[in-house]
VEXDREN-2710 file (C-alpha; in Angstrom, 1 decimal):
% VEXDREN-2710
k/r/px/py/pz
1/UNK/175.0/58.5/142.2
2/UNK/175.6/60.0/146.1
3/UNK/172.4/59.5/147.9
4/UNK/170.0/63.2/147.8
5/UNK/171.0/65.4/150.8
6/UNK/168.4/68.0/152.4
7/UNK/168.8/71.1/153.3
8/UNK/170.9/71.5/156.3
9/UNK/168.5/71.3/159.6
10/UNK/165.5/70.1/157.3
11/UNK/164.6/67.0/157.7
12/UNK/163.8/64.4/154.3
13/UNK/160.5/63.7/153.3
14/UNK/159.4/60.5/152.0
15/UNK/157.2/59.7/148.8
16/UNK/154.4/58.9/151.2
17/UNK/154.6/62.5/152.9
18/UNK/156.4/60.8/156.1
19/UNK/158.8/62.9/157.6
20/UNK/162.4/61.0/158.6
21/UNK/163.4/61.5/162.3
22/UNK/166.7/63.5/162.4
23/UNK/169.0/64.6/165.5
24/UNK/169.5/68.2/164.1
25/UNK/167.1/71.1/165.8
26/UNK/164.0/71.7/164.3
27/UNK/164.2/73.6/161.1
28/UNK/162.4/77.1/161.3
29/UNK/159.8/78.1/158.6
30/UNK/161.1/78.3/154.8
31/UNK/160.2/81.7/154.2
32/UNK/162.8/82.4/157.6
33/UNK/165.4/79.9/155.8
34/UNK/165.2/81.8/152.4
35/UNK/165.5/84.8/153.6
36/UNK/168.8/83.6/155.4
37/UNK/170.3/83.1/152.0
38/UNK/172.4/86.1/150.8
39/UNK/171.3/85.3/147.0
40/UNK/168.1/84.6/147.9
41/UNK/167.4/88.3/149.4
42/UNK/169.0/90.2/146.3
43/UNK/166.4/88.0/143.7
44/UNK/163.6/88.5/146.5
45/UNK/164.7/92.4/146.7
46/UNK/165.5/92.8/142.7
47/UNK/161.9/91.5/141.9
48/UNK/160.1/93.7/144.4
49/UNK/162.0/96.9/143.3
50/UNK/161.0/95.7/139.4
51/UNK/157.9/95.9/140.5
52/UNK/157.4/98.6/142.0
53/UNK/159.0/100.7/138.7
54/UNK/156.5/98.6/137.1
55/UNK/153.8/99.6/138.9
56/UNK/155.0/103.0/139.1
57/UNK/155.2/103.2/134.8
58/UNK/151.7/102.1/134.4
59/UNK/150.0/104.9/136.8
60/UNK/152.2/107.6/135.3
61/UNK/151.6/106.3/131.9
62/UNK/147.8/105.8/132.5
63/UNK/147.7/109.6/134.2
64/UNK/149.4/110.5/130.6
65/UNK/147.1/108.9/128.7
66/UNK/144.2/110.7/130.7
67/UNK/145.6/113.9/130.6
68/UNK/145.6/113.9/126.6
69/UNK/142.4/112.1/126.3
70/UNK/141.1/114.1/123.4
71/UNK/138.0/116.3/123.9
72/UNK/134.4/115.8/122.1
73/UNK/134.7/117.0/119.4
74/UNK/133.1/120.3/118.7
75/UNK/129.8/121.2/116.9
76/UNK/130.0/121.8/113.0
77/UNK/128.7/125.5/112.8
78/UNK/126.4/126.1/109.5
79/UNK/125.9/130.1/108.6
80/UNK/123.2/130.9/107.2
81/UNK/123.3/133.9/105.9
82/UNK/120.2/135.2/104.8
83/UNK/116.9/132.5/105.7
84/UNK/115.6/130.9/102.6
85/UNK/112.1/131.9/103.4
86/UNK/110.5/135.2/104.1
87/UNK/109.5/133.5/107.4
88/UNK/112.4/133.1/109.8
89/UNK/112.5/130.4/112.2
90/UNK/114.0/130.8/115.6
91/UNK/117.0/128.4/115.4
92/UNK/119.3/129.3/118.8
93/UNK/118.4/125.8/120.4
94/UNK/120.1/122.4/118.8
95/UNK/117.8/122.3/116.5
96/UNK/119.0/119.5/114.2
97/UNK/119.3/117.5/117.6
98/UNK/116.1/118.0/118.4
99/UNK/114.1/117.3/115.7
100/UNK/116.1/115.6/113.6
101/UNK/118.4/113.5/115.3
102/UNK/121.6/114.9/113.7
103/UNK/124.4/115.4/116.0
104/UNK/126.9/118.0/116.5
105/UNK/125.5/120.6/114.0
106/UNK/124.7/123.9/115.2
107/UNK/122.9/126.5/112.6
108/UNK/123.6/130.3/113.4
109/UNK/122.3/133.3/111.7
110/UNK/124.7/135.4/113.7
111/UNK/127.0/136.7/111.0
112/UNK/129.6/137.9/114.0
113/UNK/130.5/134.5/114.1
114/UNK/131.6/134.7/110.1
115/UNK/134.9/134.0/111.5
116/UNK/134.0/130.5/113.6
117/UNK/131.7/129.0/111.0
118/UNK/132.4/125.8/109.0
119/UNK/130.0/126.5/106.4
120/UNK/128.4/129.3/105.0
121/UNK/124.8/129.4/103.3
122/UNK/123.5/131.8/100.3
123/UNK/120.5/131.2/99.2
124/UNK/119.9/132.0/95.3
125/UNK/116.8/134.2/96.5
126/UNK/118.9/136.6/98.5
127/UNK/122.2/136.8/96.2
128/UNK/119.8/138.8/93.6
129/UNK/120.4/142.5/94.6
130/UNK/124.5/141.9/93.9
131/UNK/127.9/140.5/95.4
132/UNK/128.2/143.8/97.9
133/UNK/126.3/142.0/100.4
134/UNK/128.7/139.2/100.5
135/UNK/131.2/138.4/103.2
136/UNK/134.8/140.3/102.1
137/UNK/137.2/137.8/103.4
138/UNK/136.5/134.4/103.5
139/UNK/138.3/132.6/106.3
140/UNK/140.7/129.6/105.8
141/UNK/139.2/125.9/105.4
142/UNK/135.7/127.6/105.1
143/UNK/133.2/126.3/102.7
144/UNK/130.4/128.1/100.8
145/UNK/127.1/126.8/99.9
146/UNK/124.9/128.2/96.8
147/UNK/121.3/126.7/97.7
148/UNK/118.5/126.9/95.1
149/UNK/115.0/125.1/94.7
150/UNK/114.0/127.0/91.7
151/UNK/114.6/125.9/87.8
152/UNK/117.3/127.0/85.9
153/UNK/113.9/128.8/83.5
154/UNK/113.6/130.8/86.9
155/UNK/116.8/131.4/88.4
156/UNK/118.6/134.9/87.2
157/UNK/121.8/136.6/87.5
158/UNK/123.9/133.0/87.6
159/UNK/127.0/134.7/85.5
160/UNK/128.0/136.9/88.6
161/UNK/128.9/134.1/91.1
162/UNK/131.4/131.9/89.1
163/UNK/134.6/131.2/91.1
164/UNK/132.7/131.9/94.9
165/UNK/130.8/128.5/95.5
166/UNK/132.3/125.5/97.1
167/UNK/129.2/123.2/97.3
168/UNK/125.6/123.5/95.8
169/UNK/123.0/122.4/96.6
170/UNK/119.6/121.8/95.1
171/UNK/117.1/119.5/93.8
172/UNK/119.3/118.1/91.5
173/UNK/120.8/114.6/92.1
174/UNK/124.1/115.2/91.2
175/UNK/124.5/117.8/93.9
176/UNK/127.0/118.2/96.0
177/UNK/123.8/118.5/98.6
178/UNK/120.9/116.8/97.1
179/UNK/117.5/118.7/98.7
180/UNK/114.6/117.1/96.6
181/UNK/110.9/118.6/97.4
182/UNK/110.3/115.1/98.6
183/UNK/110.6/111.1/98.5
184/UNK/109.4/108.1/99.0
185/UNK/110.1/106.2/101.8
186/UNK/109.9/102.1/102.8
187/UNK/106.6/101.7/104.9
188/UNK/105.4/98.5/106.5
189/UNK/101.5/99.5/106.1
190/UNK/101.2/96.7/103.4
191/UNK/97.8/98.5/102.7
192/UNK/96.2/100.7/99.9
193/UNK/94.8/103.9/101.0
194/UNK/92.7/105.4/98.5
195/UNK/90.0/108.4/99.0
196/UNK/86.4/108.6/98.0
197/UNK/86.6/110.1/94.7
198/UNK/83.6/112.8/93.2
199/UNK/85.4/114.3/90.1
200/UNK/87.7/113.1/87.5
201/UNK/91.0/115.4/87.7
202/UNK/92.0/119.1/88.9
203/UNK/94.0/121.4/89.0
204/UNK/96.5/123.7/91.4
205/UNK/97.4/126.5/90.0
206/UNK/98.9/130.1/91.1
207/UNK/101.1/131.5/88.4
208/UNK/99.5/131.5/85.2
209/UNK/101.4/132.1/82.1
210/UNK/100.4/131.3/78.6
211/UNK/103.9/131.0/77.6
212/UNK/104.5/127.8/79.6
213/UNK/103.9/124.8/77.8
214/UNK/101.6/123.7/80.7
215/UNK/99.5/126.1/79.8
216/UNK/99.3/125.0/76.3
217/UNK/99.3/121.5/77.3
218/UNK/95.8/122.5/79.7
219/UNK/94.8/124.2/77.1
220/UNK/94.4/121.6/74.5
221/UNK/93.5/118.8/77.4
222/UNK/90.7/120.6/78.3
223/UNK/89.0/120.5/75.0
224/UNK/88.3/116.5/75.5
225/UNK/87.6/116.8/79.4
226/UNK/86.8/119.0/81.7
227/UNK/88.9/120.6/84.3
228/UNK/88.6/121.8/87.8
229/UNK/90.9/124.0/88.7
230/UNK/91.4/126.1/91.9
231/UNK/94.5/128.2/92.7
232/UNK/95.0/132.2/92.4
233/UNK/95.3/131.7/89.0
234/UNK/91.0/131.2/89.0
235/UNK/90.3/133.0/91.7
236/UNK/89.9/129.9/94.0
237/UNK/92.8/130.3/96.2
238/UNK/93.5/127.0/99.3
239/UNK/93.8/127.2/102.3
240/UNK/96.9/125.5/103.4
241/UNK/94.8/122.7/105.2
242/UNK/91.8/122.9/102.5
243/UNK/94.6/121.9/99.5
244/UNK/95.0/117.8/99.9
245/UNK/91.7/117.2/101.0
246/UNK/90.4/119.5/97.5
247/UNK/92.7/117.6/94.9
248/UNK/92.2/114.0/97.1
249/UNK/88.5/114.1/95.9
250/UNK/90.2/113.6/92.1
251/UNK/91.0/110.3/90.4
252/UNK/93.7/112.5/88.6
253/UNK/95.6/115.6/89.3
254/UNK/97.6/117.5/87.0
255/UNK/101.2/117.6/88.2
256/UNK/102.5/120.0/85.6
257/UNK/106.1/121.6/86.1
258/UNK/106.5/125.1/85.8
259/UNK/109.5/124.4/83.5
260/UNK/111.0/121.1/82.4
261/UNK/114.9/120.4/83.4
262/UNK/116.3/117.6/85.0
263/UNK/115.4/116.5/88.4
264/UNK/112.8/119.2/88.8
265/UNK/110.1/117.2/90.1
266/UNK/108.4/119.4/92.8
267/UNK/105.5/119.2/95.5
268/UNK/102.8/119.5/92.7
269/UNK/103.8/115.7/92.0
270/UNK/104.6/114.9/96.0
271/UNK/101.9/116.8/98.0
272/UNK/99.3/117.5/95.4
273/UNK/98.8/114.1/94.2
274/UNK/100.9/111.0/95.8
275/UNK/100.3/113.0/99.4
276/UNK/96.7/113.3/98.8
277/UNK/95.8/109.9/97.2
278/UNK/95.3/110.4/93.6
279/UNK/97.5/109.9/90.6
280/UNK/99.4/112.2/88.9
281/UNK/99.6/113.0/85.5
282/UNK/103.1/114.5/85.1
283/UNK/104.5/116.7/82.8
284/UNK/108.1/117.4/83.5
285/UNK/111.4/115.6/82.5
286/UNK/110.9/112.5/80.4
287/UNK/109.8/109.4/81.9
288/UNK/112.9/107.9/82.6
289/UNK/114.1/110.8/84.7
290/UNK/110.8/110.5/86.9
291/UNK/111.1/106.9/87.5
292/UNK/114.8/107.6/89.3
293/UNK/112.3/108.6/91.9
294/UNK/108.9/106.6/91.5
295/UNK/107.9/103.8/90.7
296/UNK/107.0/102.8/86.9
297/UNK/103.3/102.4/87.7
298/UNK/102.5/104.9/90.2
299/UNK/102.1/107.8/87.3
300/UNK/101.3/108.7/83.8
301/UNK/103.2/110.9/82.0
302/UNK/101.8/113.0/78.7
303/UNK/104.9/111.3/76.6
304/UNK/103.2/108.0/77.0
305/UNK/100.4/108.7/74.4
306/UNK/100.2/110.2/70.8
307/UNK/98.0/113.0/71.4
308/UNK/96.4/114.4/74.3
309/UNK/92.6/113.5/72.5
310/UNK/94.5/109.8/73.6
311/UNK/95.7/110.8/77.2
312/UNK/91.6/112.0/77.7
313/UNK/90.1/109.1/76.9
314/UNK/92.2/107.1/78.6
315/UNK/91.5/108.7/81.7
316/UNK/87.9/108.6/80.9
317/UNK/87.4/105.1/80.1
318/UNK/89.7/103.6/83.3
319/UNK/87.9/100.8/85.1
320/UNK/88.3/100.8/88.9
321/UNK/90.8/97.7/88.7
322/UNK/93.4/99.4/86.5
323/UNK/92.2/102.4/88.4
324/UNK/93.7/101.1/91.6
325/UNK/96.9/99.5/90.4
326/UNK/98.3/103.2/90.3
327/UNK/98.4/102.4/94.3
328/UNK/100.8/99.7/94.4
329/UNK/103.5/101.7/95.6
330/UNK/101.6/102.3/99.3
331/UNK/101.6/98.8/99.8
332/UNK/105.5/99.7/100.1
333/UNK/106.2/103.3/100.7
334/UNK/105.0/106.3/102.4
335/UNK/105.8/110.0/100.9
336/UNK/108.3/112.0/103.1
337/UNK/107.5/115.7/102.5
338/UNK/110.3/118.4/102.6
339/UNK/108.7/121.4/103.8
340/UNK/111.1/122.9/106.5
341/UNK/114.4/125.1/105.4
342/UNK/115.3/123.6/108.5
343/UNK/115.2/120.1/107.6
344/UNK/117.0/120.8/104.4
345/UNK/119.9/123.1/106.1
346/UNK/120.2/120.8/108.8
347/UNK/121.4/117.5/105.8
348/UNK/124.8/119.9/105.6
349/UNK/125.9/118.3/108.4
350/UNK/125.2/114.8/107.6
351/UNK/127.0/115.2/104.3
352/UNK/129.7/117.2/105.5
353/UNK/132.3/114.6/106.2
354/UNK/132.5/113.3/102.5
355/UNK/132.0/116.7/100.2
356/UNK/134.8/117.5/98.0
357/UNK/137.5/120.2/99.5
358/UNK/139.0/122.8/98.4
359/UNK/136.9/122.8/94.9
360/UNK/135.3/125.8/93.7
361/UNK/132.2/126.0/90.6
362/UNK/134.5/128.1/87.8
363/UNK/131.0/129.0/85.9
364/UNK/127.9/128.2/88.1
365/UNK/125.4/129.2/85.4
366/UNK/127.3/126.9/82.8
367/UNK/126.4/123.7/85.7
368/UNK/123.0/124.7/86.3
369/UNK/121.9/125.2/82.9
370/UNK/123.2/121.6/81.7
END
């Protein structure tokens, strides 16, 4: 094989580094040399100009990407309407923000804005004096929302609003919008909080009907105990702050329903009694149905004994240890009260993003009334 030959005018190096003496001038530097090469300048020259376009793609690409960044997205707007309460609240800041953490949900009142609003509110309570009072057009994509905390035994006039409703939404668990009067909630206390007791069990009540099998259910009780009852009903109305400390001075409290359907377990069972530390004696949908939302042990229903002479002396004859195993549940939970239409409006907007579309209730009295 020829011996290696070096560059013209460079001189050979050795594998020590040692530079062989030569008689040629000295060589100038190699970026000088390379450029000397014709081939050399077009690869130098080629690769710079790639670059450049290079360069050049990703600053227009990134400016297009910027430019068409999408925007935030914008609030969901909830109509309400008519307010559920008599008492309206003022609602023009971000309320749901604000006191509820729930983002991007703005509730409006303002029924100019029929045409901008995602979802529409009727309460059941303001549909009664007829359909004239309803929007005429309802806008594409929008939703509406029948709301109602009453019983099917006291909710009227259902046959006129089949085919309106999108969503309802009500106490009932298999809502499209479940809105229970309250809950229980997990609580790290780890400790039973049970108030100094002076009677044996009371009584809330305001409507008074003989008809209602709570009444007959009293009725009878009261023939093997006695009773204390306050409430318009006796002429011993409550102050809103005077009711949980009345009915916490009770070892049992009476949480009778109104009406017995599924689900409808109300704030006589929540605020009256779990709220106020005593425990309730339930009359409502079976037992089963109650323990969906309590525990087993935290209540007694009227179902569990033979006769209400039985119930009576039961509650008579309870020792203090059995007394206070009825408090378990604080050692686990706290009860979460829903008071505020707010609150309840506001859960629209959590839901929204997995409610059904495009549905609407053929025959809402034929749902409610199952």
């Amino acid at each position: 094989m020829p011996p290696h030959r070096p560059f013209p005018g460079v001189s050979s190096v050795t594998q020590e580094g040692d530079s062989q003496p030569s008689s040629m001038p000295r060589a100038p530097p190699l970026p000088q040399l390379l450029w000397g090469w014709p081939s050399m300048k077009v690869v130098v020259t080629t690769a710079v100009f790639i670059s450049t376009l290079w360069n050049l793609r990703c600053f227009l690409s990134a400016s297009e990407v910027s430019g068409k960044a999408p925007k935030p997205a914008e609030p969901l707007v909830v109509l309400v309407w008519e307010w559920p309460s008599k008492q309206v609240p003022n609602i023009s800041r971000d309320i749901c923000h604000e006191l509820y953490s729930i983002a991007g949900c703005w509730l409006t009142m303002e029924r100019r804005l029929l045409g901008r609003a995602d979802v529409v509110v009727f309460p059941h309570t303001r549909l009664q004096p007829g359909r004239d009072r309803l929007p005429k057009e309802k806008p594409p994509g929008q939703n509406w929302v029948w709301v109602s905390l009453e019983s099917p035994s006291n909710t009227k006039a259902l046959a006129g609003w089949n085919q309106t409703f999108n969503w309802v939404m009500t106490y009932r668990r298999d809502s499209d919008i479940f809105i229970p009067y309250g809950k229980l909630v997990p609580s790290q206390s780890a400790t039973m909080n049970i108030p100094m007791k002076t009677n044996l069990v009371s009584w809330v009540i305001s409507n008074y009907h003989r008809t209602q099998k709570r009444a007959e259910v009293y009725k009878n009780l009261s023939r093997y105990l006695h009773v204390n009852i306050y409430g318009k009903a006796n002429n011993k109305p409550l102050c809103k702050d005077c009711l949980l400390p009345t009915t916490s001075k009770s070892k049992f409290y009476l949480a009778f329903e109104n009406s017995i359907h599924q689900d409808y377990i109300t704030e006589k069972l929540w605020r009256n009694s779990l709220m106020a530390g005593t425990v309730p004696v339930v009359l409502g949908p079976p037992r089963a149905n109650y323990e969906q939302f309590i525990p087993a042990d935290s209540f007694i229903h009227i179902d569990d004994f033979g006769s209400l002479e039985e119930l009576a002396t039961f509650l008579k004859t309870m020792n203090s240890s059995r007394y206070r195993q009825f408090f378990a549940w604080q050692k686990r939970y706290s009860v979460k009260l829903y008071a505020d239409w707010r609150e309840r409006i506001c859960t629209i907007c959590t839901a929204y993003p997995s409610l059904p579309r495009g549905r609407v209730y053929p025959n809402l009295e034929s749902w409610f009334n199952t």
